[in-house]
N, C-alpha and C positions, 0 to 999 in steps of 0.2 A: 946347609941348605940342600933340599933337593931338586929335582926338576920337577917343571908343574905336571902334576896329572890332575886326570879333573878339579882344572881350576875354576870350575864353577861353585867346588866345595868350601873355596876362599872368599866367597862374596862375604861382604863383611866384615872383610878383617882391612887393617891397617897395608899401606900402598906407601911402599919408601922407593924413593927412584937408585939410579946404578950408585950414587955418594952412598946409601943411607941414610938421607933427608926424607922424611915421612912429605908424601904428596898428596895424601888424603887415604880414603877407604875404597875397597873396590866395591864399585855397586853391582855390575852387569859382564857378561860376557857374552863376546860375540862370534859366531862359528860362521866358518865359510860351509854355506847346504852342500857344495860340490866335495868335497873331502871332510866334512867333520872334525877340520882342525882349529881349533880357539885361535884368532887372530887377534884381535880387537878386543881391549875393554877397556868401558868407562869408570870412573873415578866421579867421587865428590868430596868437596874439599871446603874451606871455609868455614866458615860461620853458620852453625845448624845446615851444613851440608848446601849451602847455596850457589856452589864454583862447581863447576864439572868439566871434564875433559876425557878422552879418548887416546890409549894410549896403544900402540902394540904389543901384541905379545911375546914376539922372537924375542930368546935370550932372556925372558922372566922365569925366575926362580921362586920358591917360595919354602919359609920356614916354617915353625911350628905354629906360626899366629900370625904371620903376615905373609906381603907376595913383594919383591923387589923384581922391580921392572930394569930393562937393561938400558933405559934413557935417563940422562937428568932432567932435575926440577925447571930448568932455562930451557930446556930444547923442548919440554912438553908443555911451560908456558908458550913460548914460540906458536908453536903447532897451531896454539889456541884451539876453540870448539868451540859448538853450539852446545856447549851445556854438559849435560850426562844424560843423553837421550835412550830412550828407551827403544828403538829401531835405529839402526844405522843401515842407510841405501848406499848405493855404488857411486853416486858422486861423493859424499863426504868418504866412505872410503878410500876412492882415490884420491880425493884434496889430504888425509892425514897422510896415505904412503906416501905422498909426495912430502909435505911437511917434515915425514920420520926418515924420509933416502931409501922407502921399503918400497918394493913394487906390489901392487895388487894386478889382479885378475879384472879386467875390464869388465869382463861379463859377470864377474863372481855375486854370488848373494851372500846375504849374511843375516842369521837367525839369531836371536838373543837366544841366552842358556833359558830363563824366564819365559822365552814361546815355545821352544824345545819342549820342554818341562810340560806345560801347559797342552798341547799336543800331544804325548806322547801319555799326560791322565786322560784326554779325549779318547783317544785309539781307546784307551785300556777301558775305560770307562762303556767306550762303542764295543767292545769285543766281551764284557759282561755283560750288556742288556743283549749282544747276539747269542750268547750262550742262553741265558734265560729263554729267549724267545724260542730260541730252538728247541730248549727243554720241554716248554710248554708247548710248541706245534708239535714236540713227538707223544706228550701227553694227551692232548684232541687227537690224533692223529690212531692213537692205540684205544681212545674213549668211542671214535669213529667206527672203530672194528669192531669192537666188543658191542657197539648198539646194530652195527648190520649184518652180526652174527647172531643175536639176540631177536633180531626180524626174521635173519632167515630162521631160525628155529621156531621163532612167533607165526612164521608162514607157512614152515611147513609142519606144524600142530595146528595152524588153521584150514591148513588144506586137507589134515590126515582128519579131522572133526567134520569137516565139508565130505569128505568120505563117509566116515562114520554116519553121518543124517543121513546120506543119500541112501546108503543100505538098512538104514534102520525106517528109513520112509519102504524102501521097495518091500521088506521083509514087510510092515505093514499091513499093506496095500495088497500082499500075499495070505496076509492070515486074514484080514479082511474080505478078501475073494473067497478063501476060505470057509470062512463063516458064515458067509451069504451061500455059499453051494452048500452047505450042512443045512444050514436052517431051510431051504428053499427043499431039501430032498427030504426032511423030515415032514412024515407023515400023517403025525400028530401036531401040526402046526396046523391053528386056524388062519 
């Protein structure tokens, strides 16, 4: 047997107490938020999994397909539970440490590995659609430049064209004076 590391990787497998008497499967585990350390976890047992209980983790080991727990099958009937719940609060925490002789953390919380989990695809999940988004605001963002770079070049070919008339009116308006002072001096004009 080793020691458990991530015993959340043993959900599923078979649950024999300190004998070696099989106590059911382990369904869930439960971590204190303040340390990160697996305290708590429930079992189901019986008939199509219909018994559940809550057991500690100090002193659980686990082998190649199973997890042995360091209580017997009498002390974790004892304990008794509400089932194989799927959140454990700080009162039934504290009613098992009392049950098991373990002390809990009165203020301690306690996260199933299954919200862990579930959180932790949220985050990942919220930290790709932030990358996307960010991709795409630096995409507008350089679409933005390249159109008010595009204007200033559209403005100032419209301003250098707005030149352009203005001297091509004045030149005009010069050869036209012009032509009227020609024609008015010519003196073979009737």
């Amino acid at each position: 047997m080793t020691s458990v590391e991530r015993i959340e990787d043993w959900i599923g497998q078979d649950a024999f107490d300190s004998a070696g008497e099989r106590v059911g499967k382990l369904q869930e585990v439960f971590y204190a938020t303040s340390t990160g350390e697996a305290v708590f976890a429930s079992l189901k047992s019986g008939l199509f999994g219909r018994h559940g209980s809550v057991v500690p983790l100090a002193g659980a080991s686990v082998g190649r397909d199973y997890v042995r727990l360091a209580y017997t099958s009498e002390q974790i009937e004892q304990a008794g539970g509400s089932g194989a719940p799927a959140s454990l609060d700080r009162e039934e925490a504290a009613r098992l440490g009392a049950a098991y002789g373990i002390e809990t953390a009165a203020e301690e919380d306690y996260e199933s590995a299954t919200a862990a989990a579930e959180r932790v695809r949220s985050a990942e999940e919220a930290r790709r659609r932030a990358e996307e988004l960010e991709a795409e605001a630096r995409h507008r963002e350089e679409a933005a430049q390249n159109a008010a770079s595009t204007a200033r070049s559209a403005g100032e070919q419209a301003a250098d064209t707005v030149e352009q008339a203005r001297q091509a009116r004045t030149e005009a308006d010069r050869a036209r004076a012009e032509a009227e002072r020609i024609e008015s001096a010519d003196p073979f004009r009737a």
